[in-house]
C-alpha positions in Angstrom: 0.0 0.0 0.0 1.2 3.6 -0.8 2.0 6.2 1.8 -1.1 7.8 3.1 -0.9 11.9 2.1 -1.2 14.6 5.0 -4.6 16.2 6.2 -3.0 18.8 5.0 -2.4 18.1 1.7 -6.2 16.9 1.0 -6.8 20.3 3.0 -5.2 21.9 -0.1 -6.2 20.2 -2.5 -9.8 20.8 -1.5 -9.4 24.3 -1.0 -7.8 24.6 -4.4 -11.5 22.5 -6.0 -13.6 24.5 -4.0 -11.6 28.0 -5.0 -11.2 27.1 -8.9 -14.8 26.6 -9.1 -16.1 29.2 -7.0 -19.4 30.9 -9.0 -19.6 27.4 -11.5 -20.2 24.6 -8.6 -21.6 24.0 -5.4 -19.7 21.1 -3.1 -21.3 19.1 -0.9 -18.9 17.2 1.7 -19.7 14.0 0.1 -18.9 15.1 -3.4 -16.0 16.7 -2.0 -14.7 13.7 -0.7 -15.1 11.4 -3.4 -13.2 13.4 -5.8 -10.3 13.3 -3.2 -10.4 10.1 -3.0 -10.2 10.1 -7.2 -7.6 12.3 -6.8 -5.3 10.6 -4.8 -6.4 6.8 -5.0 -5.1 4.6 -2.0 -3.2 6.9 -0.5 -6.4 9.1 1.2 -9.4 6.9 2.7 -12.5 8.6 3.8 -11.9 9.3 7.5 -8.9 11.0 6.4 -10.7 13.4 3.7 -13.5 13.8 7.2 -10.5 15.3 8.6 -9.5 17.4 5.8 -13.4 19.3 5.8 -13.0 19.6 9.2 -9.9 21.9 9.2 -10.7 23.6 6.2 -13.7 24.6 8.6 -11.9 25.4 11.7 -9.3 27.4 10.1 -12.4 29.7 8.5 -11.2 29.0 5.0 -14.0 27.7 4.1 -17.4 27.8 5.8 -20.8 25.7 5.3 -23.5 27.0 3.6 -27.2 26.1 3.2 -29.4 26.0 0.3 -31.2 23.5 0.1 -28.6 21.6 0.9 -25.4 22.0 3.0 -22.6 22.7 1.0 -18.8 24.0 1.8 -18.1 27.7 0.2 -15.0 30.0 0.8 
């Protein structure tokens, strides 16, 4: 098995998803997580990406919004 990435480097790399298309899409947490998990195959596992929303939230970078829906918005 392949060395599991940081927290935060799926941090970043959701920030980055979320950022690039800011005005175009919407994330929801699950969608979010799934395409981290795309992104970096074995090496990230759901807990992990959990972990990841959660400090993007903490650290105010990003912040949940609701909409019908909850989704995650800088």
């Amino acid at each position: 098995m392949a060395e599991q990435v940081k927290v935060d480097e799926v941090a970043d790399a959701m920030y980055t998803m979320i950022k690039d298309s800011m005005g175009l899409k919407k994330w929801k947490a699950t969608d979010l997580t799934k395409a981290v998990l795309e992104l970096f195959g074995d090496r990230c596992d759901k807990p992990l990406a959990k972990l990841a929303i959660r400090q993007l939230i903490e650290s105010e970078k990003c912040v949940y919004t609701y909409f019908g829906g909850s989704y995650i918005e800088i």
